[in-house]
N, C-alpha and C positions, 0 to 999 in steps of 0.2 A: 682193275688194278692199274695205277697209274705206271708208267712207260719207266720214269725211274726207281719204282719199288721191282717193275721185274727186274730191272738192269741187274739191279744188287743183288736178289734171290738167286738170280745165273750167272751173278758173279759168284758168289759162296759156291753153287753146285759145282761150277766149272774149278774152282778150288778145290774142290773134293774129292772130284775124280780126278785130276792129275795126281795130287797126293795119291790115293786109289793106283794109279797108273805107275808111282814113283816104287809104291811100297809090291807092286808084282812085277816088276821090273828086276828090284831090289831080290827077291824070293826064288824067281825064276834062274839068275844068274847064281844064286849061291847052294842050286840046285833043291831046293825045299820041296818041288812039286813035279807030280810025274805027268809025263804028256798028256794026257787026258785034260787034267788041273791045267796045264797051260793054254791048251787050247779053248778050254773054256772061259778061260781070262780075256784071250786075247779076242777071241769072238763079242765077252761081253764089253770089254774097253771099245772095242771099236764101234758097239750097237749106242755107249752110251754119248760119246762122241758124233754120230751121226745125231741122237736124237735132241743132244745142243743145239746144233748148228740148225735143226729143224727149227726148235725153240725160238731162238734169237731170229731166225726169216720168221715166225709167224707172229711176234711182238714188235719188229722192228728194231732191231738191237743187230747193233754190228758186234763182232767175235771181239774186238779189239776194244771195243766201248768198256768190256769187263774187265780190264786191266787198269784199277784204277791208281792213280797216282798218289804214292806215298808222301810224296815231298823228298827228304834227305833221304829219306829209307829208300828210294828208290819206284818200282811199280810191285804191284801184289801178287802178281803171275809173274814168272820167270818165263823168258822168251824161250822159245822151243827150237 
């Protein structure tokens, strides 16, 4: 697979799980889910986030390369 069709597949992913991240966030605070349910959230948000960051070191792809440039709209990841 060429270096810029991963970029964009770990762009999407990495899109998805922040959404992902946004919407247990969102749940957690509005009390939806009982400790057990958070912890497993938070465990799996942070395994999926590590396994990114593996991602993009073993294609080459910098974290920041996935934030691509809207033009007027802005970038497509919101800075953290």
């Amino acid at each position: 697979m060429g270096r810029d069709l991963v970029a964009l597949v770990l762009t999407v992913v990495e899109l998805l799980r922040q959404l992902m991240e946004r919407q247990a966030i969102r749940r957690v605070e509005q009390g939806d889910l009982n400790d057990e349910q958070v912890e497993e959230i938070g465990t799996t948000l942070m395994l999926l986030d590590q396994r990114m960051k593996e991602l993009c070191e073993q294609h080459g792809v910098r974290p920041e390369d996935l934030n691509l440039d809207l033009g007027p709209l802005g970038t497509l990841l919101p800075h953290d």
